[in-house]
KOLKOL-495079 format. One line per 5 residues: their letters; for each residue z, x, y of C-alpha. Coordinates in nm, 4 decimals. Each point is the difference from the previous one (the first is absolute). Layout:
% KOLKOL-495079
a> Z X Y ~ ...
***
This chain:
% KOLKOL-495079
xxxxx> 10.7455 15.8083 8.5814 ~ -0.1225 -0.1622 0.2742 ~ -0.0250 -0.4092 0.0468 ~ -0.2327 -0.1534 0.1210 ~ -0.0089 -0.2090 0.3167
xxxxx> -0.1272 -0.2542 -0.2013 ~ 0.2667 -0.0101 -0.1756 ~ 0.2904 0.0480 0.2150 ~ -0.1388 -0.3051 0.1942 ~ 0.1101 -0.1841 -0.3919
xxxxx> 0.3172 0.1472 -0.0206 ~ 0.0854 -0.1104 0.3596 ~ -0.1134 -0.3137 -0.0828 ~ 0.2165 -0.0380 -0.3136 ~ 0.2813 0.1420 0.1780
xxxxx> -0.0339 -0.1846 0.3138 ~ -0.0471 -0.3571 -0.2474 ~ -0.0744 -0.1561 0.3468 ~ -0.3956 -0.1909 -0.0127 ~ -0.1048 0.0766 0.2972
xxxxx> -0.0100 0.3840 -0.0870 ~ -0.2192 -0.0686 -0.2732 ~ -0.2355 -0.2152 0.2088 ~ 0.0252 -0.3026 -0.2002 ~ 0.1173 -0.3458 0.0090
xxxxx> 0.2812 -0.1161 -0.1320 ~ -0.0502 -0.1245 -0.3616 ~ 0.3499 -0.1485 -0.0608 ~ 0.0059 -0.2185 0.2973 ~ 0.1515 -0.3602 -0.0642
xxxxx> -0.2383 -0.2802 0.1012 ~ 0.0527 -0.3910 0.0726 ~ -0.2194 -0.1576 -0.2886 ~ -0.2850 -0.2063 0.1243 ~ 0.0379 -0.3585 0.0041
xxxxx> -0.1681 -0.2531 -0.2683 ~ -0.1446 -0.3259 0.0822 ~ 0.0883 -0.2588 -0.2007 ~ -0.2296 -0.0956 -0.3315 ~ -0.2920 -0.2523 -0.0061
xxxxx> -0.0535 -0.2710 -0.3033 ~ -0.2970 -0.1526 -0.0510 ~ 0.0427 -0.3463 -0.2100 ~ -0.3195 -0.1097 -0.1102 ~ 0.1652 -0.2369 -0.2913
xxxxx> 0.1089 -0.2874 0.2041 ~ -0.2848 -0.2356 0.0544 ~ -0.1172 -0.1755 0.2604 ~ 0.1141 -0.3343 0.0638 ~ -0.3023 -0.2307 -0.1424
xxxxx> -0.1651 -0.2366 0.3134 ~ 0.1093 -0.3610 0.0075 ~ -0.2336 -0.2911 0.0059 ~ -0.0439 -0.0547 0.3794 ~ -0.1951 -0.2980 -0.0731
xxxxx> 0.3255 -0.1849 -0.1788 ~ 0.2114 0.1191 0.3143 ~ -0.1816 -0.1576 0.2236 ~ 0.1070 -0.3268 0.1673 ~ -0.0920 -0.3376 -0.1271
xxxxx> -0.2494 -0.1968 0.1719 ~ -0.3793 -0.1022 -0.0336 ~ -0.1088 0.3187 -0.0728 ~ 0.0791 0.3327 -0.0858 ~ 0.0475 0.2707 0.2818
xxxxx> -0.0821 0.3021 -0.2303 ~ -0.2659 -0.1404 -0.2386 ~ -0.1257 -0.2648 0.2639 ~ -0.0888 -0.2505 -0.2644 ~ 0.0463 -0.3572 0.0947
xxxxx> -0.2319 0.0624 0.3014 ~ -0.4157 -0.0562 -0.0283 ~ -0.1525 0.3350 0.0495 ~ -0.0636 -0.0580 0.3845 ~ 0.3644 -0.0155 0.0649
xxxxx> 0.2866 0.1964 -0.0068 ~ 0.3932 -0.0619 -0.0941 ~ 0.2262 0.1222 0.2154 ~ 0.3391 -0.1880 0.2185 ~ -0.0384 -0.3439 0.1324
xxxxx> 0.2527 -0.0663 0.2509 ~ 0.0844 -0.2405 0.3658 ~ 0.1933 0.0236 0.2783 ~ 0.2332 -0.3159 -0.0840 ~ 0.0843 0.0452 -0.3581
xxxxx> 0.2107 0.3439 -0.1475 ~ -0.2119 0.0170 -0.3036 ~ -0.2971 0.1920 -0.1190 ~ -0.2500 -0.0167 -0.3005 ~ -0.2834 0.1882 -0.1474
xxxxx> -0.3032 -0.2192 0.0974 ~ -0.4057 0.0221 0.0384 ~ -0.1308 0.0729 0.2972 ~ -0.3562 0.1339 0.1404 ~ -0.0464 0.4101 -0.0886
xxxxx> -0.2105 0.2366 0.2024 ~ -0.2051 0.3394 -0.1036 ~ 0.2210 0.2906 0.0931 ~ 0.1673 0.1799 -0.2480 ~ 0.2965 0.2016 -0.0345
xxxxx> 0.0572 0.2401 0.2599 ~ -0.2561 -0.1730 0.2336 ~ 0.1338 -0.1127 0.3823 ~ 0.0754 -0.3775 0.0162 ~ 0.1528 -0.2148 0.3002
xxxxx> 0.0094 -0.3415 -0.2245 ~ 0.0456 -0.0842 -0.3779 ~ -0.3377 -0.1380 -0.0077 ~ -0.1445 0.3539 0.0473 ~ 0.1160 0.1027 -0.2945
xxxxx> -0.0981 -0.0243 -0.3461 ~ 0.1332 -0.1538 -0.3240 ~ 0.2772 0.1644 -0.1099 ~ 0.0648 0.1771 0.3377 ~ 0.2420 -0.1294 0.2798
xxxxx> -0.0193 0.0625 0.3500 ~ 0.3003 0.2663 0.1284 ~ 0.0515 0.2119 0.2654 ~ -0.3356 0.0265 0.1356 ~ -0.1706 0.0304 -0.3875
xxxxx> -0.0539 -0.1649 -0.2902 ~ 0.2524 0.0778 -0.3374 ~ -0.0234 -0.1406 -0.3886 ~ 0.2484 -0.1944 -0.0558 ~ 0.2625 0.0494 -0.3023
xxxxx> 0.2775 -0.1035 -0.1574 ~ 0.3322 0.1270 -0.1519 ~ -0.0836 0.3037 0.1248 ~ -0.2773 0.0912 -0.2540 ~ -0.1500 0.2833 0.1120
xxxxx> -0.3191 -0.0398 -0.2365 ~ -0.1155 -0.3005 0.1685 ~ -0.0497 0.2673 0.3519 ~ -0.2929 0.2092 0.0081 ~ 0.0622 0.4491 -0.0158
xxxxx> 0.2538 0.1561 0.2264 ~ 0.1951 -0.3198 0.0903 ~ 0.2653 -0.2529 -0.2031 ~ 0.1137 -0.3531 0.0793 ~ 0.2407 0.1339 0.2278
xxxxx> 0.0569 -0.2561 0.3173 ~ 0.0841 -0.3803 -0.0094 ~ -0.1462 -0.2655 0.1937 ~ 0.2489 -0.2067 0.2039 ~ -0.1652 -0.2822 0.2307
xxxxx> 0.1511 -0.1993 0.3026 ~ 0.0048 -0.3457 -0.1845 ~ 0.2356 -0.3148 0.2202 ~ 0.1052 0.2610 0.2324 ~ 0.1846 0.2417 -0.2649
xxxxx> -0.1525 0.3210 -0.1735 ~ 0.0067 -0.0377 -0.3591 ~ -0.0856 0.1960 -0.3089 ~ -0.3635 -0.1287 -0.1477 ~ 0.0036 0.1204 -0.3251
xxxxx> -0.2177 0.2632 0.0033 ~ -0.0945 0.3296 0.0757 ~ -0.2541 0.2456 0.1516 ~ -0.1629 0.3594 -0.1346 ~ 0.0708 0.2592 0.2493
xxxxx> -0.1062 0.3899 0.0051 ~ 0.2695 0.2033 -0.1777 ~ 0.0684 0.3612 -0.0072 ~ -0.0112 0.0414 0.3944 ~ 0.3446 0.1792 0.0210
xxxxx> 0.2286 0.1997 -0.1167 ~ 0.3572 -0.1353 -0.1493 ~ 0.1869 0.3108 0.0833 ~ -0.1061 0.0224 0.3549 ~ 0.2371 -0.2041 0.2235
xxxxx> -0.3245 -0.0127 0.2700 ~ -0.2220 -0.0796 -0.2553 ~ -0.0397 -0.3510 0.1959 ~ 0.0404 0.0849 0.3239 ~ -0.2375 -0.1907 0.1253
xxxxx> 0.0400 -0.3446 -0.1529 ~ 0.3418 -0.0860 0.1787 ~ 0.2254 -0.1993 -0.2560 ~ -0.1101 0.1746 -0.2954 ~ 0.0253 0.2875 -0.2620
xxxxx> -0.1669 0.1735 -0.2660 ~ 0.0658 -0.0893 -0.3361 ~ -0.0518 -0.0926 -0.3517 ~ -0.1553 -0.3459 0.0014 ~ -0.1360 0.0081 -0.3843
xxxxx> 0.0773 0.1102 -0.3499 ~ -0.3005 0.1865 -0.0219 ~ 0.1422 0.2649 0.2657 ~ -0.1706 -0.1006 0.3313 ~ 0.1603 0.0194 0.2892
xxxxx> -0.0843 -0.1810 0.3473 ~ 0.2117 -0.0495 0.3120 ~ 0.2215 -0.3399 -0.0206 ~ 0.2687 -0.1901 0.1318 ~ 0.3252 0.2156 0.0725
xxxxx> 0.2889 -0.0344 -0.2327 ~ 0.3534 0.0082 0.0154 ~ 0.0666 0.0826 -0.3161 ~ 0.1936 0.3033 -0.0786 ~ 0.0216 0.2556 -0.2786
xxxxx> 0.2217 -0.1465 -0.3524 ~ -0.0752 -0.3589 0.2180 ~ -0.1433 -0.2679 -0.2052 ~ -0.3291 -0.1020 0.0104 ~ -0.3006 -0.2325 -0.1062
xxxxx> -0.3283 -0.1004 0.0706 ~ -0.0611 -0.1144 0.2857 ~ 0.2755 0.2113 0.1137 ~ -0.1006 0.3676 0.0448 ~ 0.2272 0.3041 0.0638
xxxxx> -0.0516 0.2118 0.3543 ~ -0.1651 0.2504 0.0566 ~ -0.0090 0.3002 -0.2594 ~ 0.1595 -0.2438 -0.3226 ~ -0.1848 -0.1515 -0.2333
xxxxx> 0.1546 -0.3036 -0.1950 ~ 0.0706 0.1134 -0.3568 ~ 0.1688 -0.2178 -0.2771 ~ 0.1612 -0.2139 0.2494 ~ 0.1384 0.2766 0.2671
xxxxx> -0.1502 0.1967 0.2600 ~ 0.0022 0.3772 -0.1192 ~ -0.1508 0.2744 0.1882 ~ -0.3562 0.1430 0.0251 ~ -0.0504 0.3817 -0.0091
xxxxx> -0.2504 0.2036 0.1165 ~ -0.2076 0.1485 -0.3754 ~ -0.1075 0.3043 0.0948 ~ 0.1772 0.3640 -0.0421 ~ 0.3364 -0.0148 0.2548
xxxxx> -0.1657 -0.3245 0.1596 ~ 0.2357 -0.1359 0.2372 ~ 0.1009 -0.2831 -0.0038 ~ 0.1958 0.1363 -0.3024 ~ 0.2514 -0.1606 -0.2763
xxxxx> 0.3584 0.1129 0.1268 ~ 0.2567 0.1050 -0.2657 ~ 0.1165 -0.3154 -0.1919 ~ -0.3108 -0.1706 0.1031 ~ -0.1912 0.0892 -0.3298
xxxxx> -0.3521 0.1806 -0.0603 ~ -0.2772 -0.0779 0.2136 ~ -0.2359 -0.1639 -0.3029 ~ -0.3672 -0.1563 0.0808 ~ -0.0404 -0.3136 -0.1478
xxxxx> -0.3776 -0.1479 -0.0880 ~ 0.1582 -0.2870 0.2590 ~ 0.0501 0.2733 0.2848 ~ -0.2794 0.0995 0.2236 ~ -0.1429 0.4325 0.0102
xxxxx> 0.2552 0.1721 0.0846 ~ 0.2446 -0.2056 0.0018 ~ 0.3431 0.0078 -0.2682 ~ 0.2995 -0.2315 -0.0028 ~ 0.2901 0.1447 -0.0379
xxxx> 0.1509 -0.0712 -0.3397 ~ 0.3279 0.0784 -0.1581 ~ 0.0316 0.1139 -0.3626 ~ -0.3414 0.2315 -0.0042
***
């Protein structure tokens, strides 16, 4: 009987037991397993921390920075303060018409409720309340004046945009020399402040903040993650899972231990 070339081209094959003869890959090939990224927890339990009373933070005087009573309805409350004494006070003095956001070269241009600050007008607040500022900023920069010839703190504070960088991008605040972006609330907004030294495990409180990339939690500075599938910055081995808290901003984890 004859065979085939069909199949004599099998029995070489078989024979042969070499792949290539048959014209296909090889099945039985060992290959590296592909990497995992690590897991992402989502912790929508915790709540957030509840606002405090600005308007009981604010410093004693003749009036109330945040709620402006004690002033008549033509004048504002905001920091009365000389050049021969080291002391400062809230106190009434005349208010303008522009509002929040508008340009201002004096205090008198502005508004009740507003003080004048780097070229435009702010609200005021206290104790860092961030429902006393209007959408898109919180009571994020104090007011120090020049009073007798030192600077001193005046017991109150200013609403400033938030959510104008990035807290995991070193560069995020390039261009305001002195600063970087960071956490400034509990509500999760961030905004570009004062640099830190404080490192990660280092101690920390209010109005202490951590650098760059930390976030003060419980005490400590732990470590911000990127939340997003093999985000980078990442949580290291021993550094926990990267877990979004209601507290962090989008996209952003901390890096917690025991998840």
């Amino acid at each position: 009987m004859r065979v085939s070339r069909l199949v004599r081209s099998v029995l070489l094959c078989l024979a042969v037991a070499l792949p290539s003869a048959c014209g296909s890959a090889d099945s039985t090939t060992n290959s590296s397993p592909v990497p995992t990224c690590p897991g992402l927890i989502a912790d929508t339990l915790l709540p957030l921390e509840e606002p405090p009373n600005g308007a009981d933070e604010c410093a004693a005087g003749d009036c109330n920075y945040q709620t402006q009573a004690g002033c008549p309805a033509s004048q504002a409350c905001r920091p009365q303060f000389n050049a021969t004494e080291v002391e400062v006070h809230p106190g009434c003095e005349p208010s303008g018409t522009a509002q929040s956001g508008d340009a201002c070269e004096a205090q008198a241009d502005c508004a009740r409720g507003s003080y004048c600050a780097l070229g435009n007008c702010h609200k005021l607040c206290c104790g860092a309340d961030w429902t006393a500022c209007d959408a898109g900023e919180s009571c994020i920069r104090s007011v120090d004046v020049r009073a007798g010839g030192e600077v001193i703190a005046a017991g109150v504070s200013l609403c400033f945009p938030i959510d104008t960088c990035d807290p995991l991008d070193p560069n995020s605040c390039a261009d305001e020399p002195g600063r970087e972006c960071k956490i400034v609330d509990p509500t999760g907004a961030v905004a570009c402040a004062p640099r830190s030294n404080a490192g990660l495990g280092d101690a920390c409180a209010p109005p202490t903040v951590c650098k760059q990339g930390l976030s003060c939690v419980g005490g400590y500075c732990s470590k911000l993650c990127r939340y997003e599938e093999c985000g980078e910055p990442s949580c290291a081995e021993g550094e926990g899972s990267c877990v979004h808290f209601l507290r962090d901003p989008e996209g952003v984890g901390e890096c917690t231990l025991g998840r």
